[in-house]
ZAMARGU-4260 file (C-alpha; in steps of 0.2 Angstrom, whole numbers, plus 5000, padded with zeros to 4 digits):
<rodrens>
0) 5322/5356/5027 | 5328/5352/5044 | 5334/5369/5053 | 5352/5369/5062 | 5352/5363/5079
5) 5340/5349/5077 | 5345/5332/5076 | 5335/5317/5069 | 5336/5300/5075 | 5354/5293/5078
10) 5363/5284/5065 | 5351/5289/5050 | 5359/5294/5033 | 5345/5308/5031 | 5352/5314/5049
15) 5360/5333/5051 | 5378/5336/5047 | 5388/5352/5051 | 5401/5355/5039 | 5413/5367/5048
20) 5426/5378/5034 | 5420/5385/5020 | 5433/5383/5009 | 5437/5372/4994 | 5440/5355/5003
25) 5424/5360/5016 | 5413/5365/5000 | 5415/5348/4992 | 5412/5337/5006 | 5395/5348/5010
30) 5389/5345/4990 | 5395/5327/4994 | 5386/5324/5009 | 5370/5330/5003 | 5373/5319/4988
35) 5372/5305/5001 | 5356/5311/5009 | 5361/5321/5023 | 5353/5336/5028 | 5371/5348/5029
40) 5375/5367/5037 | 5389/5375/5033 | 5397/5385/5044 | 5410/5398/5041 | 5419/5412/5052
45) 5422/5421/5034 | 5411/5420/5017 | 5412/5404/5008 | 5427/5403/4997 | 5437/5418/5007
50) 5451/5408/5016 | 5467/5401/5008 | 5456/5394/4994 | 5453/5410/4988 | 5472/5414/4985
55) 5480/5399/4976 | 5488/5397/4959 | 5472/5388/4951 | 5479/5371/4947 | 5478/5355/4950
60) 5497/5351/4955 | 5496/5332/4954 | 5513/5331/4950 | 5519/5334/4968 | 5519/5318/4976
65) 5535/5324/4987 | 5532/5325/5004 | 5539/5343/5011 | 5551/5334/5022 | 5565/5324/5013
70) 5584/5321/5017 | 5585/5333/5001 | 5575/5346/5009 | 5584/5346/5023 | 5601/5348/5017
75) 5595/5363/5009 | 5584/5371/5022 | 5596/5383/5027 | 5601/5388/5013 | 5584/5392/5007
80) 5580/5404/5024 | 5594/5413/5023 | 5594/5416/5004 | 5584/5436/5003 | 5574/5431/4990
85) 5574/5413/4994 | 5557/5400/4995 | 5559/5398/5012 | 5551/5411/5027 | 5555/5407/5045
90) 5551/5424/5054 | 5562/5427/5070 | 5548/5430/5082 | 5540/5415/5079 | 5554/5405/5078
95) 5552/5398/5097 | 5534/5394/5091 | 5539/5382/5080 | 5551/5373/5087 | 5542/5358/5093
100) 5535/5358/5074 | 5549/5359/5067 | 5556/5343/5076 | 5543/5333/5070 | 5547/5342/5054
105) 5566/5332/5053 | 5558/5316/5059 | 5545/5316/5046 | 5562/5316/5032 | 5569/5297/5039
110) 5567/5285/5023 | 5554/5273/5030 | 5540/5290/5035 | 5545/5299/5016 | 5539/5285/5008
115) 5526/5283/5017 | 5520/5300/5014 | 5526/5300/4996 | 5512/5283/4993 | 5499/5293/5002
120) 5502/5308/4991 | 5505/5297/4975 | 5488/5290/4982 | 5477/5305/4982 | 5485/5313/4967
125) 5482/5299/4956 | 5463/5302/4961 | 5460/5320/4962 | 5454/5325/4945 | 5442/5309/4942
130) 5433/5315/4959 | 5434/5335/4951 | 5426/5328/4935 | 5414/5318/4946 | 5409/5331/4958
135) 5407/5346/4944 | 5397/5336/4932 | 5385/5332/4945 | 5381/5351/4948 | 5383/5356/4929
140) 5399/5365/4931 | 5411/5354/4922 | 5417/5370/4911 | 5426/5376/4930 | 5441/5363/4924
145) 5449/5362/4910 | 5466/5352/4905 | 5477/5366/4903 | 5495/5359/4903 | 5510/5363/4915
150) 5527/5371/4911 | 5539/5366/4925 | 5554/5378/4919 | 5573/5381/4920 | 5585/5398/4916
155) 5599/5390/4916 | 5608/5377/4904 | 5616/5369/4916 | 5604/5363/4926 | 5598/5352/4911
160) 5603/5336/4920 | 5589/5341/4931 | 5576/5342/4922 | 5580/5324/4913 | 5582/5318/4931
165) 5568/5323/4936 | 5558/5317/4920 | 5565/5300/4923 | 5559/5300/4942 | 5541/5305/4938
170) 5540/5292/4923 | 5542/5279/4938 | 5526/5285/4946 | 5517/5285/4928 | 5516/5304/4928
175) 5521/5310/4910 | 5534/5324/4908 | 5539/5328/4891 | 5559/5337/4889 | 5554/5355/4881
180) 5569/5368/4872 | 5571/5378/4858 | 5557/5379/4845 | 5546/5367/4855 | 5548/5378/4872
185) 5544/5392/4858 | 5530/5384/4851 | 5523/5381/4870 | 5526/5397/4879 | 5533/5408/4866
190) 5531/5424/4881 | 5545/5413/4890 | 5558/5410/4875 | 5570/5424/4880 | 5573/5420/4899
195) 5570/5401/4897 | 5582/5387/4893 | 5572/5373/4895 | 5556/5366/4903 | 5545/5349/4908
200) 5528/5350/4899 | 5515/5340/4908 | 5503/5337/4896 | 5488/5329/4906 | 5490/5345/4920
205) 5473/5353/4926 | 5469/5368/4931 | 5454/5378/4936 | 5449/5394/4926 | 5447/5405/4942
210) 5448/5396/4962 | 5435/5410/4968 | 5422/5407/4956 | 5424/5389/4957 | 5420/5391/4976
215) 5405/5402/4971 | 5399/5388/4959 | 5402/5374/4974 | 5391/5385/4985 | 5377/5392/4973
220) 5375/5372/4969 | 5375/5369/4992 | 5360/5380/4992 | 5350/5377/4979 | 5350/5358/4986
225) 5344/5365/5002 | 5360/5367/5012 | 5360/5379/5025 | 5376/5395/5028 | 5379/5401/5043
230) 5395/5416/5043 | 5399/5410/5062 | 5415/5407/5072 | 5417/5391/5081 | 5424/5388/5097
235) 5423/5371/5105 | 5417/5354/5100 | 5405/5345/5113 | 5400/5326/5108 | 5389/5317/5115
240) 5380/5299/5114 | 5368/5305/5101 | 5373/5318/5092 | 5386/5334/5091 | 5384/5350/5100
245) 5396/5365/5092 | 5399/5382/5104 | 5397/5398/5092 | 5400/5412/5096 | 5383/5414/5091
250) 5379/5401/5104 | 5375/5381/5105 | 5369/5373/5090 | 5366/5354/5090 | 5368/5341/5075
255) 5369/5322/5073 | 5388/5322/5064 | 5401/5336/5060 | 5415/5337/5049 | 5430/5348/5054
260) 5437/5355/5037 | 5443/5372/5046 | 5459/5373/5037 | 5474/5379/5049 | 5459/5384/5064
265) 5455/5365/5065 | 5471/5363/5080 | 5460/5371/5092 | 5443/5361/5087 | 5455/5346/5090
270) 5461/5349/5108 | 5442/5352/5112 | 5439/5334/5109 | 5455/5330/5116 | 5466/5328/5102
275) 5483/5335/5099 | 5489/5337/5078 | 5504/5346/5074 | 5497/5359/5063 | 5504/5375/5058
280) 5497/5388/5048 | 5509/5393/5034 | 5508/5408/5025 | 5506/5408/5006 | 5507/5424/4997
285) 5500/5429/4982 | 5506/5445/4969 | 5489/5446/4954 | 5493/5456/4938 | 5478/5465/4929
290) 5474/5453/4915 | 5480/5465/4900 | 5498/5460/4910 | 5496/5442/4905 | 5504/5433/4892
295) 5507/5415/4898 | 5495/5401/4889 | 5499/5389/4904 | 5504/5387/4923 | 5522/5388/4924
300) 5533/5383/4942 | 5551/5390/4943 | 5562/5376/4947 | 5576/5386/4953 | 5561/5402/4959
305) 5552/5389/4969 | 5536/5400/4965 | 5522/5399/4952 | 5514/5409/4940 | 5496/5404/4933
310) 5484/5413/4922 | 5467/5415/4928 | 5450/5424/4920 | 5457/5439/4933 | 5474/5439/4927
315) 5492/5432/4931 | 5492/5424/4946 | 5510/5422/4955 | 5510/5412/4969 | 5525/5405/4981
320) 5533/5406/4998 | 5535/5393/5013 | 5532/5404/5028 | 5532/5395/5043 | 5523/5409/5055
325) 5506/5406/5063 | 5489/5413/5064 | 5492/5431/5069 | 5507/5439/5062 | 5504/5455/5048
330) 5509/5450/5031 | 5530/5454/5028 | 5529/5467/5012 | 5545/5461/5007 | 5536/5443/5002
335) 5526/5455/4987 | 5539/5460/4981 | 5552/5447/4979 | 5537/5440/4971 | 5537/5454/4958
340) 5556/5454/4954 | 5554/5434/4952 | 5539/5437/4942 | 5547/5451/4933 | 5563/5440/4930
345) 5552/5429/4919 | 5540/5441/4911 | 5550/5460/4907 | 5535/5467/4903 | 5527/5464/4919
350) 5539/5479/4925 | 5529/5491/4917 | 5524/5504/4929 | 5507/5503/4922 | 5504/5485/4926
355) 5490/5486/4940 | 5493/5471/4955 | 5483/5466/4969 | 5491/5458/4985 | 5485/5443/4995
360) 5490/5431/5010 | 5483/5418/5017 | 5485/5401/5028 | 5488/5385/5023 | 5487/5368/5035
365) 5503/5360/5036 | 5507/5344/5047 | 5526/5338/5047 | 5523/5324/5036 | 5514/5332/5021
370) 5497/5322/5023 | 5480/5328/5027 | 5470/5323/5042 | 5455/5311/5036 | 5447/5301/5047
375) 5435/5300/5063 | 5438/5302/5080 | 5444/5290/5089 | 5431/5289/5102 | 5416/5297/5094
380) 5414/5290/5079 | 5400/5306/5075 | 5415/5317/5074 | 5426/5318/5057 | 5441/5327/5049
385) 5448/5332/5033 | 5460/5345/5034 | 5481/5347/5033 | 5482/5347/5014 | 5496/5358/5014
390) 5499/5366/4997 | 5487/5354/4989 | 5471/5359/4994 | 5460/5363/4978 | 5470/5348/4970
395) 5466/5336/4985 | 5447/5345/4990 | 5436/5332/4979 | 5444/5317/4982 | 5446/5322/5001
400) 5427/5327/5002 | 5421/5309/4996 | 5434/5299/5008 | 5427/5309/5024 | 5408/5307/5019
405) 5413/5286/5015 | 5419/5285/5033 | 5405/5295/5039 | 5390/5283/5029 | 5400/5268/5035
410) 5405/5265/5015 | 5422/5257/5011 | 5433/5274/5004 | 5438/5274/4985 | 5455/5275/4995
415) 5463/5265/5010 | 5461/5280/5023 | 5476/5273/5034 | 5489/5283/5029 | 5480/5299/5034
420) 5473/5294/5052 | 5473/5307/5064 | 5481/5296/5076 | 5495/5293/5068 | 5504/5307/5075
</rodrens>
């Protein structure tokens, strides 16, 4: 096995590849690159799996081909901040911070840039669990997914019209919805029948049975194929002619390629090769109920909440929050609990003082337009990207993995990679 910081000869497909980000989308395109005969170290300032992939709802939310910034967002941005238990988080001390972000934020809503965001999402959606099917048969862990259903649900009756709307939208894209009430609702989600109207049932929804196991599965699989950890942080990128040199803080370590796949760290990997994305790290949050607590039988999403509740092996997962506030700011305790009080709104008997919770937040990559970064850098075609999925990250991870290892073998992707060039910014 080739040790890290040894290249081979330049532009062989058995050459050395570091893989830096551990995390679900970093993961997958290490098992993918091996697949293609690369010789791969991962490289990680946590354990593999710890990050924001440790922390999400579980499910593949392929329904969610809306780009974050719409006209329709817009209009109802402000609203959302300054609602106390609202979906939206800008904190006042970062708020000069993300400024410049925000800007590109507003342009990225103008018709001609939403669609354009809205195909490339549709694009990578549409793909996402043939290339989890691929990439989990191929290490014998197909059991990880399971086609679970999704519950997209309304208290009120009078927001009915909505959810027809809304059925009627996603039937254009060839994403099926079926209009759930009364026994069928009942039949469905029967914990949910006495704070419920009425619901959209995705039928063919995903999810996975736990998000860290799943990254323990990805990375038992790395290793026994030979692939090489290393728990280090990097701090700078240094191409050259032949190869790629990566400062540690471990020291210099020397490959032929590198992926970047650091999740909201990878802005200051880019402007060490020159490259300026606009990246923010958003803040998600996470509430977990023991697993006595949970009775949901599928993934839920609160239309009018904006937050979601999943069942996992662990327990009830409830997820939410767009919190707009960097890398170094302490969690804000009153996310957790206007997570319990909407999760509690939905499930009473989750207010039981008994019910035992654990508490999580982590970072997610966003970029105005809602797209990931996958692609190569402009001048040294031994340098590649895949990160900025935003809150798609395990349902993107697969697909994302065997577009950035296409590019790097020279291969024509499964996908066109255009709309997610990191120069388009």
């Amino acid at each position: 096995m080739q040790k890290p910081g040894h290249a081979t000869k330049p532009g062989s497909r058995s050459g050395t590849v570091a893989i830096v980000g551990a995390g679900v989308v970093g993961l997958c395109t290490a098992l993918e690159a091996q697949r293609q005969g690369y010789t791969v170290t991962l490289i990680d300032r946590e354990a593999p799996g710890k990050g924001a992939s440790f922390g999400n709802a579980g499910y593949l939310a392929t329904e969610l081909i809306e780009p974050l910034s719409t006209g329709k967002t817009l209009r109802s941005a402000m609203s959302m901040w300054l609602k106390p238990d609202g979906p939206l988080a800008l904190p006042l001390g970062y708020l000069h911070r993300i400024l410049p972000w925000l800007a590109r934020f507003v342009l990225a809503a103008r018709p001609s840039q939403a669609a354009r965001s809205r195909q490339g999402l549709v694009a990578l959606n549409r793909a996402a669990v043939p290339a989890w099917q691929r990439c989990l048969e191929d290490i014998g862990a197909g059991e990880q997914l399971c086609r679970s259903g999704y519950l997209l649900v309304w208290e009120s009756p009078d927001r009915l019209d909505d959810a027809r709307l809304h059925a009627d939208y996603l039937r254009q894209w060839d994403i099926p919805a079926e209009l759930v009430q009364g026994a069928r609702l009942a039949e469905l989600e029967p914990a949910l029948v006495a704070t419920v109207s009425h619901a959209l049932y995705f039928p063919e929804a995903c999810q996975v049975r736990e998000p860290y196991q799943l990254c323990q599965a990805l990375f038992a699989a790395f290793e026994a194929r030979g692939g090489v950890y290393l728990q280090q942080s990097v701090r700078a990128l240094r191409p050259g002619e032949d190869g790629m040199a990566l400062d540690t803080d471990a020291g210099a370590l020397r490959f032929d390629r590198a992926v970047i796949c650091a999740g909201a760290w990878s802005k200051a990997l880019l402007q060490s090769v020159g490259l300026e994305v606009p990246l923010e790290a958003e803040r998600g949050y996470h509430l977990s109920f023991a697993a006595g607590a949970n009775t949901l039988q599928h993934p839920i999403g609160s239309a009018e909440r904006r937050f979601v509740m999943s069942p996992l092996q662990s327990g009830l997962r409830a997820v939410g929050f767009t919190e707009l506030g960097g890398l170094t700011l302490k969690p804000f305790r009153r996310r957790y609990e206007t997570l319990r009080r909407h999760s509690e709104a939905l499930l009473p008997e989750l207010a039981g003082p008994a019910v035992e919770t654990t508490e999580w937040m982590g970072h997610r990559p966003t970029l105005p337009d809602s797209l990931p970064v996958i692609d190569r850098h402009p001048q040294h075609d031994r340098l590649l990207f895949a990160f900025g999925n935003q809150h798609l990250g395990l349902t993107q991870a697969a697909i994302s993995a065997e577009l950035v290892v296409s590019l790097m073998a020279g291969r024509q992707p499964r996908l066109d990679p255009k709309p997610y060039r990191v120069s388009r910014f």
